[in-house]
C-alpha positions as CSV (number, residue, x, y, z in Angstrom):
1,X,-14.9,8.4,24.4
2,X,-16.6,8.4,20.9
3,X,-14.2,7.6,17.9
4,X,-15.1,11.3,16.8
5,X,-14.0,12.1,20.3
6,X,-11.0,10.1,20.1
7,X,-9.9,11.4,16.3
8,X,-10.2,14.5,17.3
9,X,-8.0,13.9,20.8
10,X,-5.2,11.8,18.5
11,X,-1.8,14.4,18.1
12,X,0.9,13.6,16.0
13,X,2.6,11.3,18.3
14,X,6.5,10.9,18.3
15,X,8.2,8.6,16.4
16,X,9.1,5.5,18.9
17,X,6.1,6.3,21.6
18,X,3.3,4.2,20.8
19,X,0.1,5.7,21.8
20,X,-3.3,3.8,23.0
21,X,-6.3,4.4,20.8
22,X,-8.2,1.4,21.9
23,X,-8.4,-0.7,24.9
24,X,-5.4,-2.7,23.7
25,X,-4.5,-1.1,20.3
26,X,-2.0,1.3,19.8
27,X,-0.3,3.9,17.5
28,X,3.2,3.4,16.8
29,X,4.5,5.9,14.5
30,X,8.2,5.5,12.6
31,X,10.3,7.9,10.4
32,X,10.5,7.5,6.5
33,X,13.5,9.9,4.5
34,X,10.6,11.0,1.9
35,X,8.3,13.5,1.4
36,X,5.5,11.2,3.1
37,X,7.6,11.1,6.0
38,X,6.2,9.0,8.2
39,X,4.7,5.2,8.3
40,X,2.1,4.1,11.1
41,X,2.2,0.7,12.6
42,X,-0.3,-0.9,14.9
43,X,0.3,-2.7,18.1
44,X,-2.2,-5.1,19.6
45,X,-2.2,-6.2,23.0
46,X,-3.1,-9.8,24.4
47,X,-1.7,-11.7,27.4
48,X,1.1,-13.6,26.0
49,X,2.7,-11.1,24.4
50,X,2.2,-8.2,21.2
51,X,1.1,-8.8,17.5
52,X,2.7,-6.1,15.4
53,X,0.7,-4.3,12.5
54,X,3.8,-3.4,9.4
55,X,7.1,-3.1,10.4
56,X,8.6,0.1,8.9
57,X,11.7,0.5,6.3
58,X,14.6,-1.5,6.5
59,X,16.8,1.6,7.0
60,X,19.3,2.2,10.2
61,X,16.7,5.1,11.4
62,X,13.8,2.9,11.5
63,X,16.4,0.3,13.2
64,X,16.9,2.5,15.7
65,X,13.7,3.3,16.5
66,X,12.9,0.0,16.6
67,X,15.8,-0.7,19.4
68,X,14.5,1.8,22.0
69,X,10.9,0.4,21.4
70,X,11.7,-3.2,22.2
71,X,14.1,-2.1,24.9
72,X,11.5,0.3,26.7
73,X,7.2,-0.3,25.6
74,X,8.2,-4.2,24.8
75,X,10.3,-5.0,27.3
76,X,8.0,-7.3,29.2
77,X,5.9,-9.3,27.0
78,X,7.3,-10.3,23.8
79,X,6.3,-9.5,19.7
80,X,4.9,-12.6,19.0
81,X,3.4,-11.9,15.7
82,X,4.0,-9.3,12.4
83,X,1.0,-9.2,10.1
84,X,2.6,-7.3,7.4
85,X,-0.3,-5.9,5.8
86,X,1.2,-6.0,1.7
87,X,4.4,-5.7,-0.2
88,X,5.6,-2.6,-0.2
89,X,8.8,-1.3,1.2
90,X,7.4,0.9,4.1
91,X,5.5,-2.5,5.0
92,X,7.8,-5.2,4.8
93,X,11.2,-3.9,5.2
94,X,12.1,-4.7,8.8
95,X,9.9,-8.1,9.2
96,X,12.9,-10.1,8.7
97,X,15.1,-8.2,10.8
98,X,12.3,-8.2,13.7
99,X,11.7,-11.5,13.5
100,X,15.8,-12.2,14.1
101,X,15.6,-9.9,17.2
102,X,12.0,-11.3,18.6
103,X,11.2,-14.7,16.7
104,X,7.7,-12.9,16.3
105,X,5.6,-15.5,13.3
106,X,5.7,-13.6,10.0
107,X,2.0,-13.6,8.4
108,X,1.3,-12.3,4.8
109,X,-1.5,-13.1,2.3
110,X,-0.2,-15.5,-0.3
111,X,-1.2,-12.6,-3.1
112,X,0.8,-10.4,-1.6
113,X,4.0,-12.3,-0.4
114,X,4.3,-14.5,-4.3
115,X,4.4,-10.8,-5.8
116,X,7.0,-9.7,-3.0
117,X,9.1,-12.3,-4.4
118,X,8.6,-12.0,-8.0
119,X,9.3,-8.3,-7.7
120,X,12.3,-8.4,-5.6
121,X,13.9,-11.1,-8.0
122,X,13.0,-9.9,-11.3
123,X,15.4,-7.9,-12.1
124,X,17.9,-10.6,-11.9
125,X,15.5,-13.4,-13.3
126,X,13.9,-11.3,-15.9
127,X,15.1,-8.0,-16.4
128,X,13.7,-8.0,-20.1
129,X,10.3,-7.7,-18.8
130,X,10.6,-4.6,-17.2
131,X,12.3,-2.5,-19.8
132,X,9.5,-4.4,-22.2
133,X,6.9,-3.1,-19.7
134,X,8.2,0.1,-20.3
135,X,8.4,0.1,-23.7
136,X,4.6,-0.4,-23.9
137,X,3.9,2.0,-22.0
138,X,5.9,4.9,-24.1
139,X,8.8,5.3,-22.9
140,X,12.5,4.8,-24.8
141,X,16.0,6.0,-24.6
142,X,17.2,8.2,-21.8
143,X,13.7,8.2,-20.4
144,X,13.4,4.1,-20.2
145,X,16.9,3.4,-18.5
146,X,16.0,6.0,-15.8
147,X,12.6,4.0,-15.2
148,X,14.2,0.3,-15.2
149,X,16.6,1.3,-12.6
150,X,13.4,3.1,-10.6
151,X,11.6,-0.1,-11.1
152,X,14.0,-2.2,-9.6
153,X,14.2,-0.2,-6.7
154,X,12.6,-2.1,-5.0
155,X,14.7,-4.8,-4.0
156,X,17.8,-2.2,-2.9
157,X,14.9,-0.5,-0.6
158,X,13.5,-3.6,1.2
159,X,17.1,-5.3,1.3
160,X,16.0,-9.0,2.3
161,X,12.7,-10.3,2.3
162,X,11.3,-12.7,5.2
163,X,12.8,-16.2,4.8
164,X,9.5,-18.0,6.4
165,X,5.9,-16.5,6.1
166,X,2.3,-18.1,7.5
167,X,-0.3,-17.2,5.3
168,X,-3.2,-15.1,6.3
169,X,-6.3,-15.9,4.4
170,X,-9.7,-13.9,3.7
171,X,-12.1,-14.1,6.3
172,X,-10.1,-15.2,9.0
173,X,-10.2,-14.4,12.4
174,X,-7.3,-13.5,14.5
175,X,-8.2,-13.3,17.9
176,X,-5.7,-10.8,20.2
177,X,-6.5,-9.6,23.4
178,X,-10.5,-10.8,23.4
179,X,-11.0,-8.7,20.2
180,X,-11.6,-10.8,17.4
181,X,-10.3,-9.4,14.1
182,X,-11.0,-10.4,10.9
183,X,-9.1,-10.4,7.4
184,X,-10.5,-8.3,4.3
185,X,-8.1,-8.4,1.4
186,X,-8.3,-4.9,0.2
187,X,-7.1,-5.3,-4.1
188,X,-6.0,-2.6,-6.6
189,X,-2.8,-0.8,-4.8
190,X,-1.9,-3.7,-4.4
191,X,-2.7,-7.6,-4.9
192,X,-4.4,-8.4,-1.6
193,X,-3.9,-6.1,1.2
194,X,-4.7,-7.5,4.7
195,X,-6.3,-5.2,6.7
196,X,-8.1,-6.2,10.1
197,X,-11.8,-5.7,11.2
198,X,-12.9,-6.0,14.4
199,X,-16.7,-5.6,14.0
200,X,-17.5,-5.5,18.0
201,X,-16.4,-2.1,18.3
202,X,-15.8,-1.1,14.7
203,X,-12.7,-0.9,14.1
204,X,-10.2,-1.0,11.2
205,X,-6.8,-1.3,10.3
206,X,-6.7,-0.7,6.8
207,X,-2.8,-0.6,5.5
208,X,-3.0,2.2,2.1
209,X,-6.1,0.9,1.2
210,X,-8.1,3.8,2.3
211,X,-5.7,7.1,3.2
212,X,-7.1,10.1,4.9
213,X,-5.6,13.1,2.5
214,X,-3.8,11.3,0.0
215,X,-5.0,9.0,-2.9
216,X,-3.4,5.7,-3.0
217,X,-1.1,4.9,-5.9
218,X,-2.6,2.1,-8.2
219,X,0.1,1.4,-10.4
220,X,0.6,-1.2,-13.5
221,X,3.6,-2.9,-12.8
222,X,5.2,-5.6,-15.3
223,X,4.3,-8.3,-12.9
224,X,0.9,-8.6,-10.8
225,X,-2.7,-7.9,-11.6
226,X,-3.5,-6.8,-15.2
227,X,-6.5,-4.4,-14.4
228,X,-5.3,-3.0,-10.6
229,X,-8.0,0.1,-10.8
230,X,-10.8,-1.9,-11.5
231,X,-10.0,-4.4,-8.5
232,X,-9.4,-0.6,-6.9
233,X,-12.7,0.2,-7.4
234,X,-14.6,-2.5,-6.7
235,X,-12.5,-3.1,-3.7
236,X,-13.7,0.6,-2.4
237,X,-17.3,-0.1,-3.3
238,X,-16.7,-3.2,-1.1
239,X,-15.6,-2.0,2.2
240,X,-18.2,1.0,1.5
241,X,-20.1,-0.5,3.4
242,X,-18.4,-1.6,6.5
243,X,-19.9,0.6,9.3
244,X,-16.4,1.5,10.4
245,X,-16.6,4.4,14.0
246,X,-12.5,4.5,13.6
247,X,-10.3,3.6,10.7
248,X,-6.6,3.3,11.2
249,X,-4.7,4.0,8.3
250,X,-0.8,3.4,7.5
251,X,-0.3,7.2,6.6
252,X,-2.0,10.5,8.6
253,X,-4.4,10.5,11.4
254,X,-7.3,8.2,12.2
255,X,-10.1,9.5,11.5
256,X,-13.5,8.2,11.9
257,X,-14.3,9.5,8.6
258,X,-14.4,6.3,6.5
259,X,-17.7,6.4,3.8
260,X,-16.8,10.0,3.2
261,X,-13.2,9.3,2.1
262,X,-13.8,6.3,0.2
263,X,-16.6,8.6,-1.9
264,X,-13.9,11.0,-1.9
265,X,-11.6,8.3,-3.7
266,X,-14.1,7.4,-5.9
267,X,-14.9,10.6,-7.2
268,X,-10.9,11.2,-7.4
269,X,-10.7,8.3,-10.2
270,X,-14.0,9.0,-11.8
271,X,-12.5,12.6,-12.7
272,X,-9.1,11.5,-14.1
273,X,-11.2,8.4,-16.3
274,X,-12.7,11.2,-17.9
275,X,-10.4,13.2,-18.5
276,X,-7.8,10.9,-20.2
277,X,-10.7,9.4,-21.9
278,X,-11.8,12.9,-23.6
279,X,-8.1,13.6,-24.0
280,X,-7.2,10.3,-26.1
281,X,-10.7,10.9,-27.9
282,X,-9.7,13.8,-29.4
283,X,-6.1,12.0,-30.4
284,X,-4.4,8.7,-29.8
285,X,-1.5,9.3,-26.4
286,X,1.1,6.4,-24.7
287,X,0.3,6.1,-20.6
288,X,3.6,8.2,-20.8
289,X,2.5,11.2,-22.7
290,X,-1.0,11.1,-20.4
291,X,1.3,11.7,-17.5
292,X,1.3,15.7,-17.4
293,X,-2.4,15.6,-18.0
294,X,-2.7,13.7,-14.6
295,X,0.2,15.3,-13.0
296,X,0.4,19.3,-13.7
297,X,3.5,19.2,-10.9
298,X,7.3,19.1,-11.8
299,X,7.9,15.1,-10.8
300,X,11.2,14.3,-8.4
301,X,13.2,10.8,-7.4
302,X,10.5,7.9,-7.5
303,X,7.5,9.8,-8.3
304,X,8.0,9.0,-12.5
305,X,7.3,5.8,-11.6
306,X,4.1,5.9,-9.5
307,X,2.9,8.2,-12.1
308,X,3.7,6.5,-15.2
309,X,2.2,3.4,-13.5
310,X,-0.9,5.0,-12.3
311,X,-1.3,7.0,-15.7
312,X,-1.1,3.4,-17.3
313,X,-4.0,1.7,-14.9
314,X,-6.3,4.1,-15.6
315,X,-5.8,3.8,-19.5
316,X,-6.0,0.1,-19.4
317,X,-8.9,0.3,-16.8
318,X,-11.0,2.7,-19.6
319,X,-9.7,-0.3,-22.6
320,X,-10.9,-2.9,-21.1
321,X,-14.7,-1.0,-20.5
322,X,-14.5,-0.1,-24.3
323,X,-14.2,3.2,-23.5
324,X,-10.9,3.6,-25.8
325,X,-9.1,1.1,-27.7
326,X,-5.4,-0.3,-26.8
327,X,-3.4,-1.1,-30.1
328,X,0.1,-1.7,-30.6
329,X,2.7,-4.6,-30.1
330,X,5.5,-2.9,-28.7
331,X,4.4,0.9,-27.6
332,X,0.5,0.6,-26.7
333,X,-1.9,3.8,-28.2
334,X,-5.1,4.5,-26.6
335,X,-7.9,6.0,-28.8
336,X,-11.4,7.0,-29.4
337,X,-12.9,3.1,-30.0
């Protein structure tokens, strides 16, 4: 079967029942309480035992899930390994719990697990930061306290982080089941995303670097990369040209459309540059008042947050071009340079 053939076979499969979408790779789809309500995770096969792709959030549903999986599809060879692919919640939030149950290695890129730490701790080490963060970036008052308790979110969600992690590193090769998979850092949604390529048969696991239907968020946090829309970017130019027959993404279907969406992406970012750079031409606008130019929709829960950040990247991404000018010390503009 062709990976057209195959993409076009795939169903929504149930949460808990992996299904096989290669010789030795499967599907293994989990619940998530939000309105992207589902996270996929990979499973690949060798004869020792199972290395896990992402490991779901650390919440009693995905716990659960997790229970009739390792009593029933893993009962007989053991999880040996959990790549967790970068630091978000959906991502990392049951390694530690997984590796109690299984002893199963913990591997991370070192970008990705030093900013897992420095997130999950800072707002005990240093909550100033954030609120400053946020201050730069327009907001104050009612408006600001709502965002530094968002923004520290992140260490209720995941809960505990893993207590020992191997690091993965770029261009190496991790060799499961006679495939022979290979490491690509993906940058911009975050620091270094691991995702796996197994050039034989052309195949990728990709993490939210590349998402079928939705864009991924690339968001300017108080801690991390400076400029996370240009790594974006460049990062997308990048694996443009991997020919990839089936890309496996954390959220939706995989699709063997790969190029395509990645122009798609592209174009996506292209658009909103231009408009916040005609909009701040004509006068000078905080990342928080370019929000509702980006983002026409009434915004719930968490979303403030990804959109603040993301309305933030692409300002600083057009500043540092020269394309507009940042000023300010404690609330940054962006103008006409």
């Amino acid at each position: 079967m062709s990976a057209t053939q195959l993409t076009n076979a795939i169903s929504v499969p149930e949460y808990g029942q992996p299904v096989e979408l290669a010789r030795g790779v499967y599907l293994l789809r989990m619940p998530m309480p939000f309105r992207l309500n589902h996270i996929n995770l990979y499973l690949l096969e060798d004869s020792e035992g199972w290395t896990l792709v992402d490991c779901g959030l650390n919440t009693p549903e995905s716990k659960a899930v997790w229970e009739h999986v390792l009593a029933t599809f893993l009962s007989r060879k053991p999880l040996t390994r959990i790549v967790v692919t970068h630091l978000h919640p959906d991502h990392i939030g049951c390694a530690q719990w997984l590796h109690e149950k299984t002893g199963a290695q913990i591997c991370m890129t070192p970008g990705e697990w030093r900013l897992a730490r420095e997130v999950f701790h800072l707002p005990i080490a240093n909550p100033r930061r954030i609120e400053d963060h946020y201050r730069l970036l327009g907001l104050e008052d009612v408006r600001l306290s709502e965002m530094i308790k968002l923004a520290a979110g992140y260490r209720k969600m995941v809960k505990v982080l893993p207590e020992n992690v191997s690091y993965l590193h770029e261009h190496e090769t991790l060799e499961i089941g006679g495939r022979h998979w290979r490491i690509l850092f993906g940058h911009g949604h975050s620091p270094a995303c691991a995702c796996l390529w197994d050039e034989a048969e052309q195949l990728l696991i990709v993490g939210d670097h590349v998402l079928p239907t939705i864009s991924p968020n690339v968001n300017l946090l108080s801690v991390g990369p400076s400029n996370p829309l240009d790594d974006y970017l460049t990062s997308l130019g990048t694996f443009r040209n991997l020919p990839c027959s089936l890309v496996m993404p954390a959220h939706g279907t995989p699709s063997a459309r790969f190029r395509e969406r990645i122009d798609e992406l592209i174009h996506h970012h292209t658009e909103r540059l231009h408009l916040l750079e005609s909009a701040c031409s004509r006068e000078a606008r905080t990342a928080a008042e370019c929000v509702p130019l980006l983002f026409a929709q009434e915004l719930h829960k968490a979303q403030p947050f990804f959109a603040l950040g993301e309305s933030a990247a692409h300002l600083v991404y057009l500043a540092e071009r020269g394309s507009l000018k940042k000023e300010g010390e404690h609330t940054w503009t962006f103008a006409q340079q």
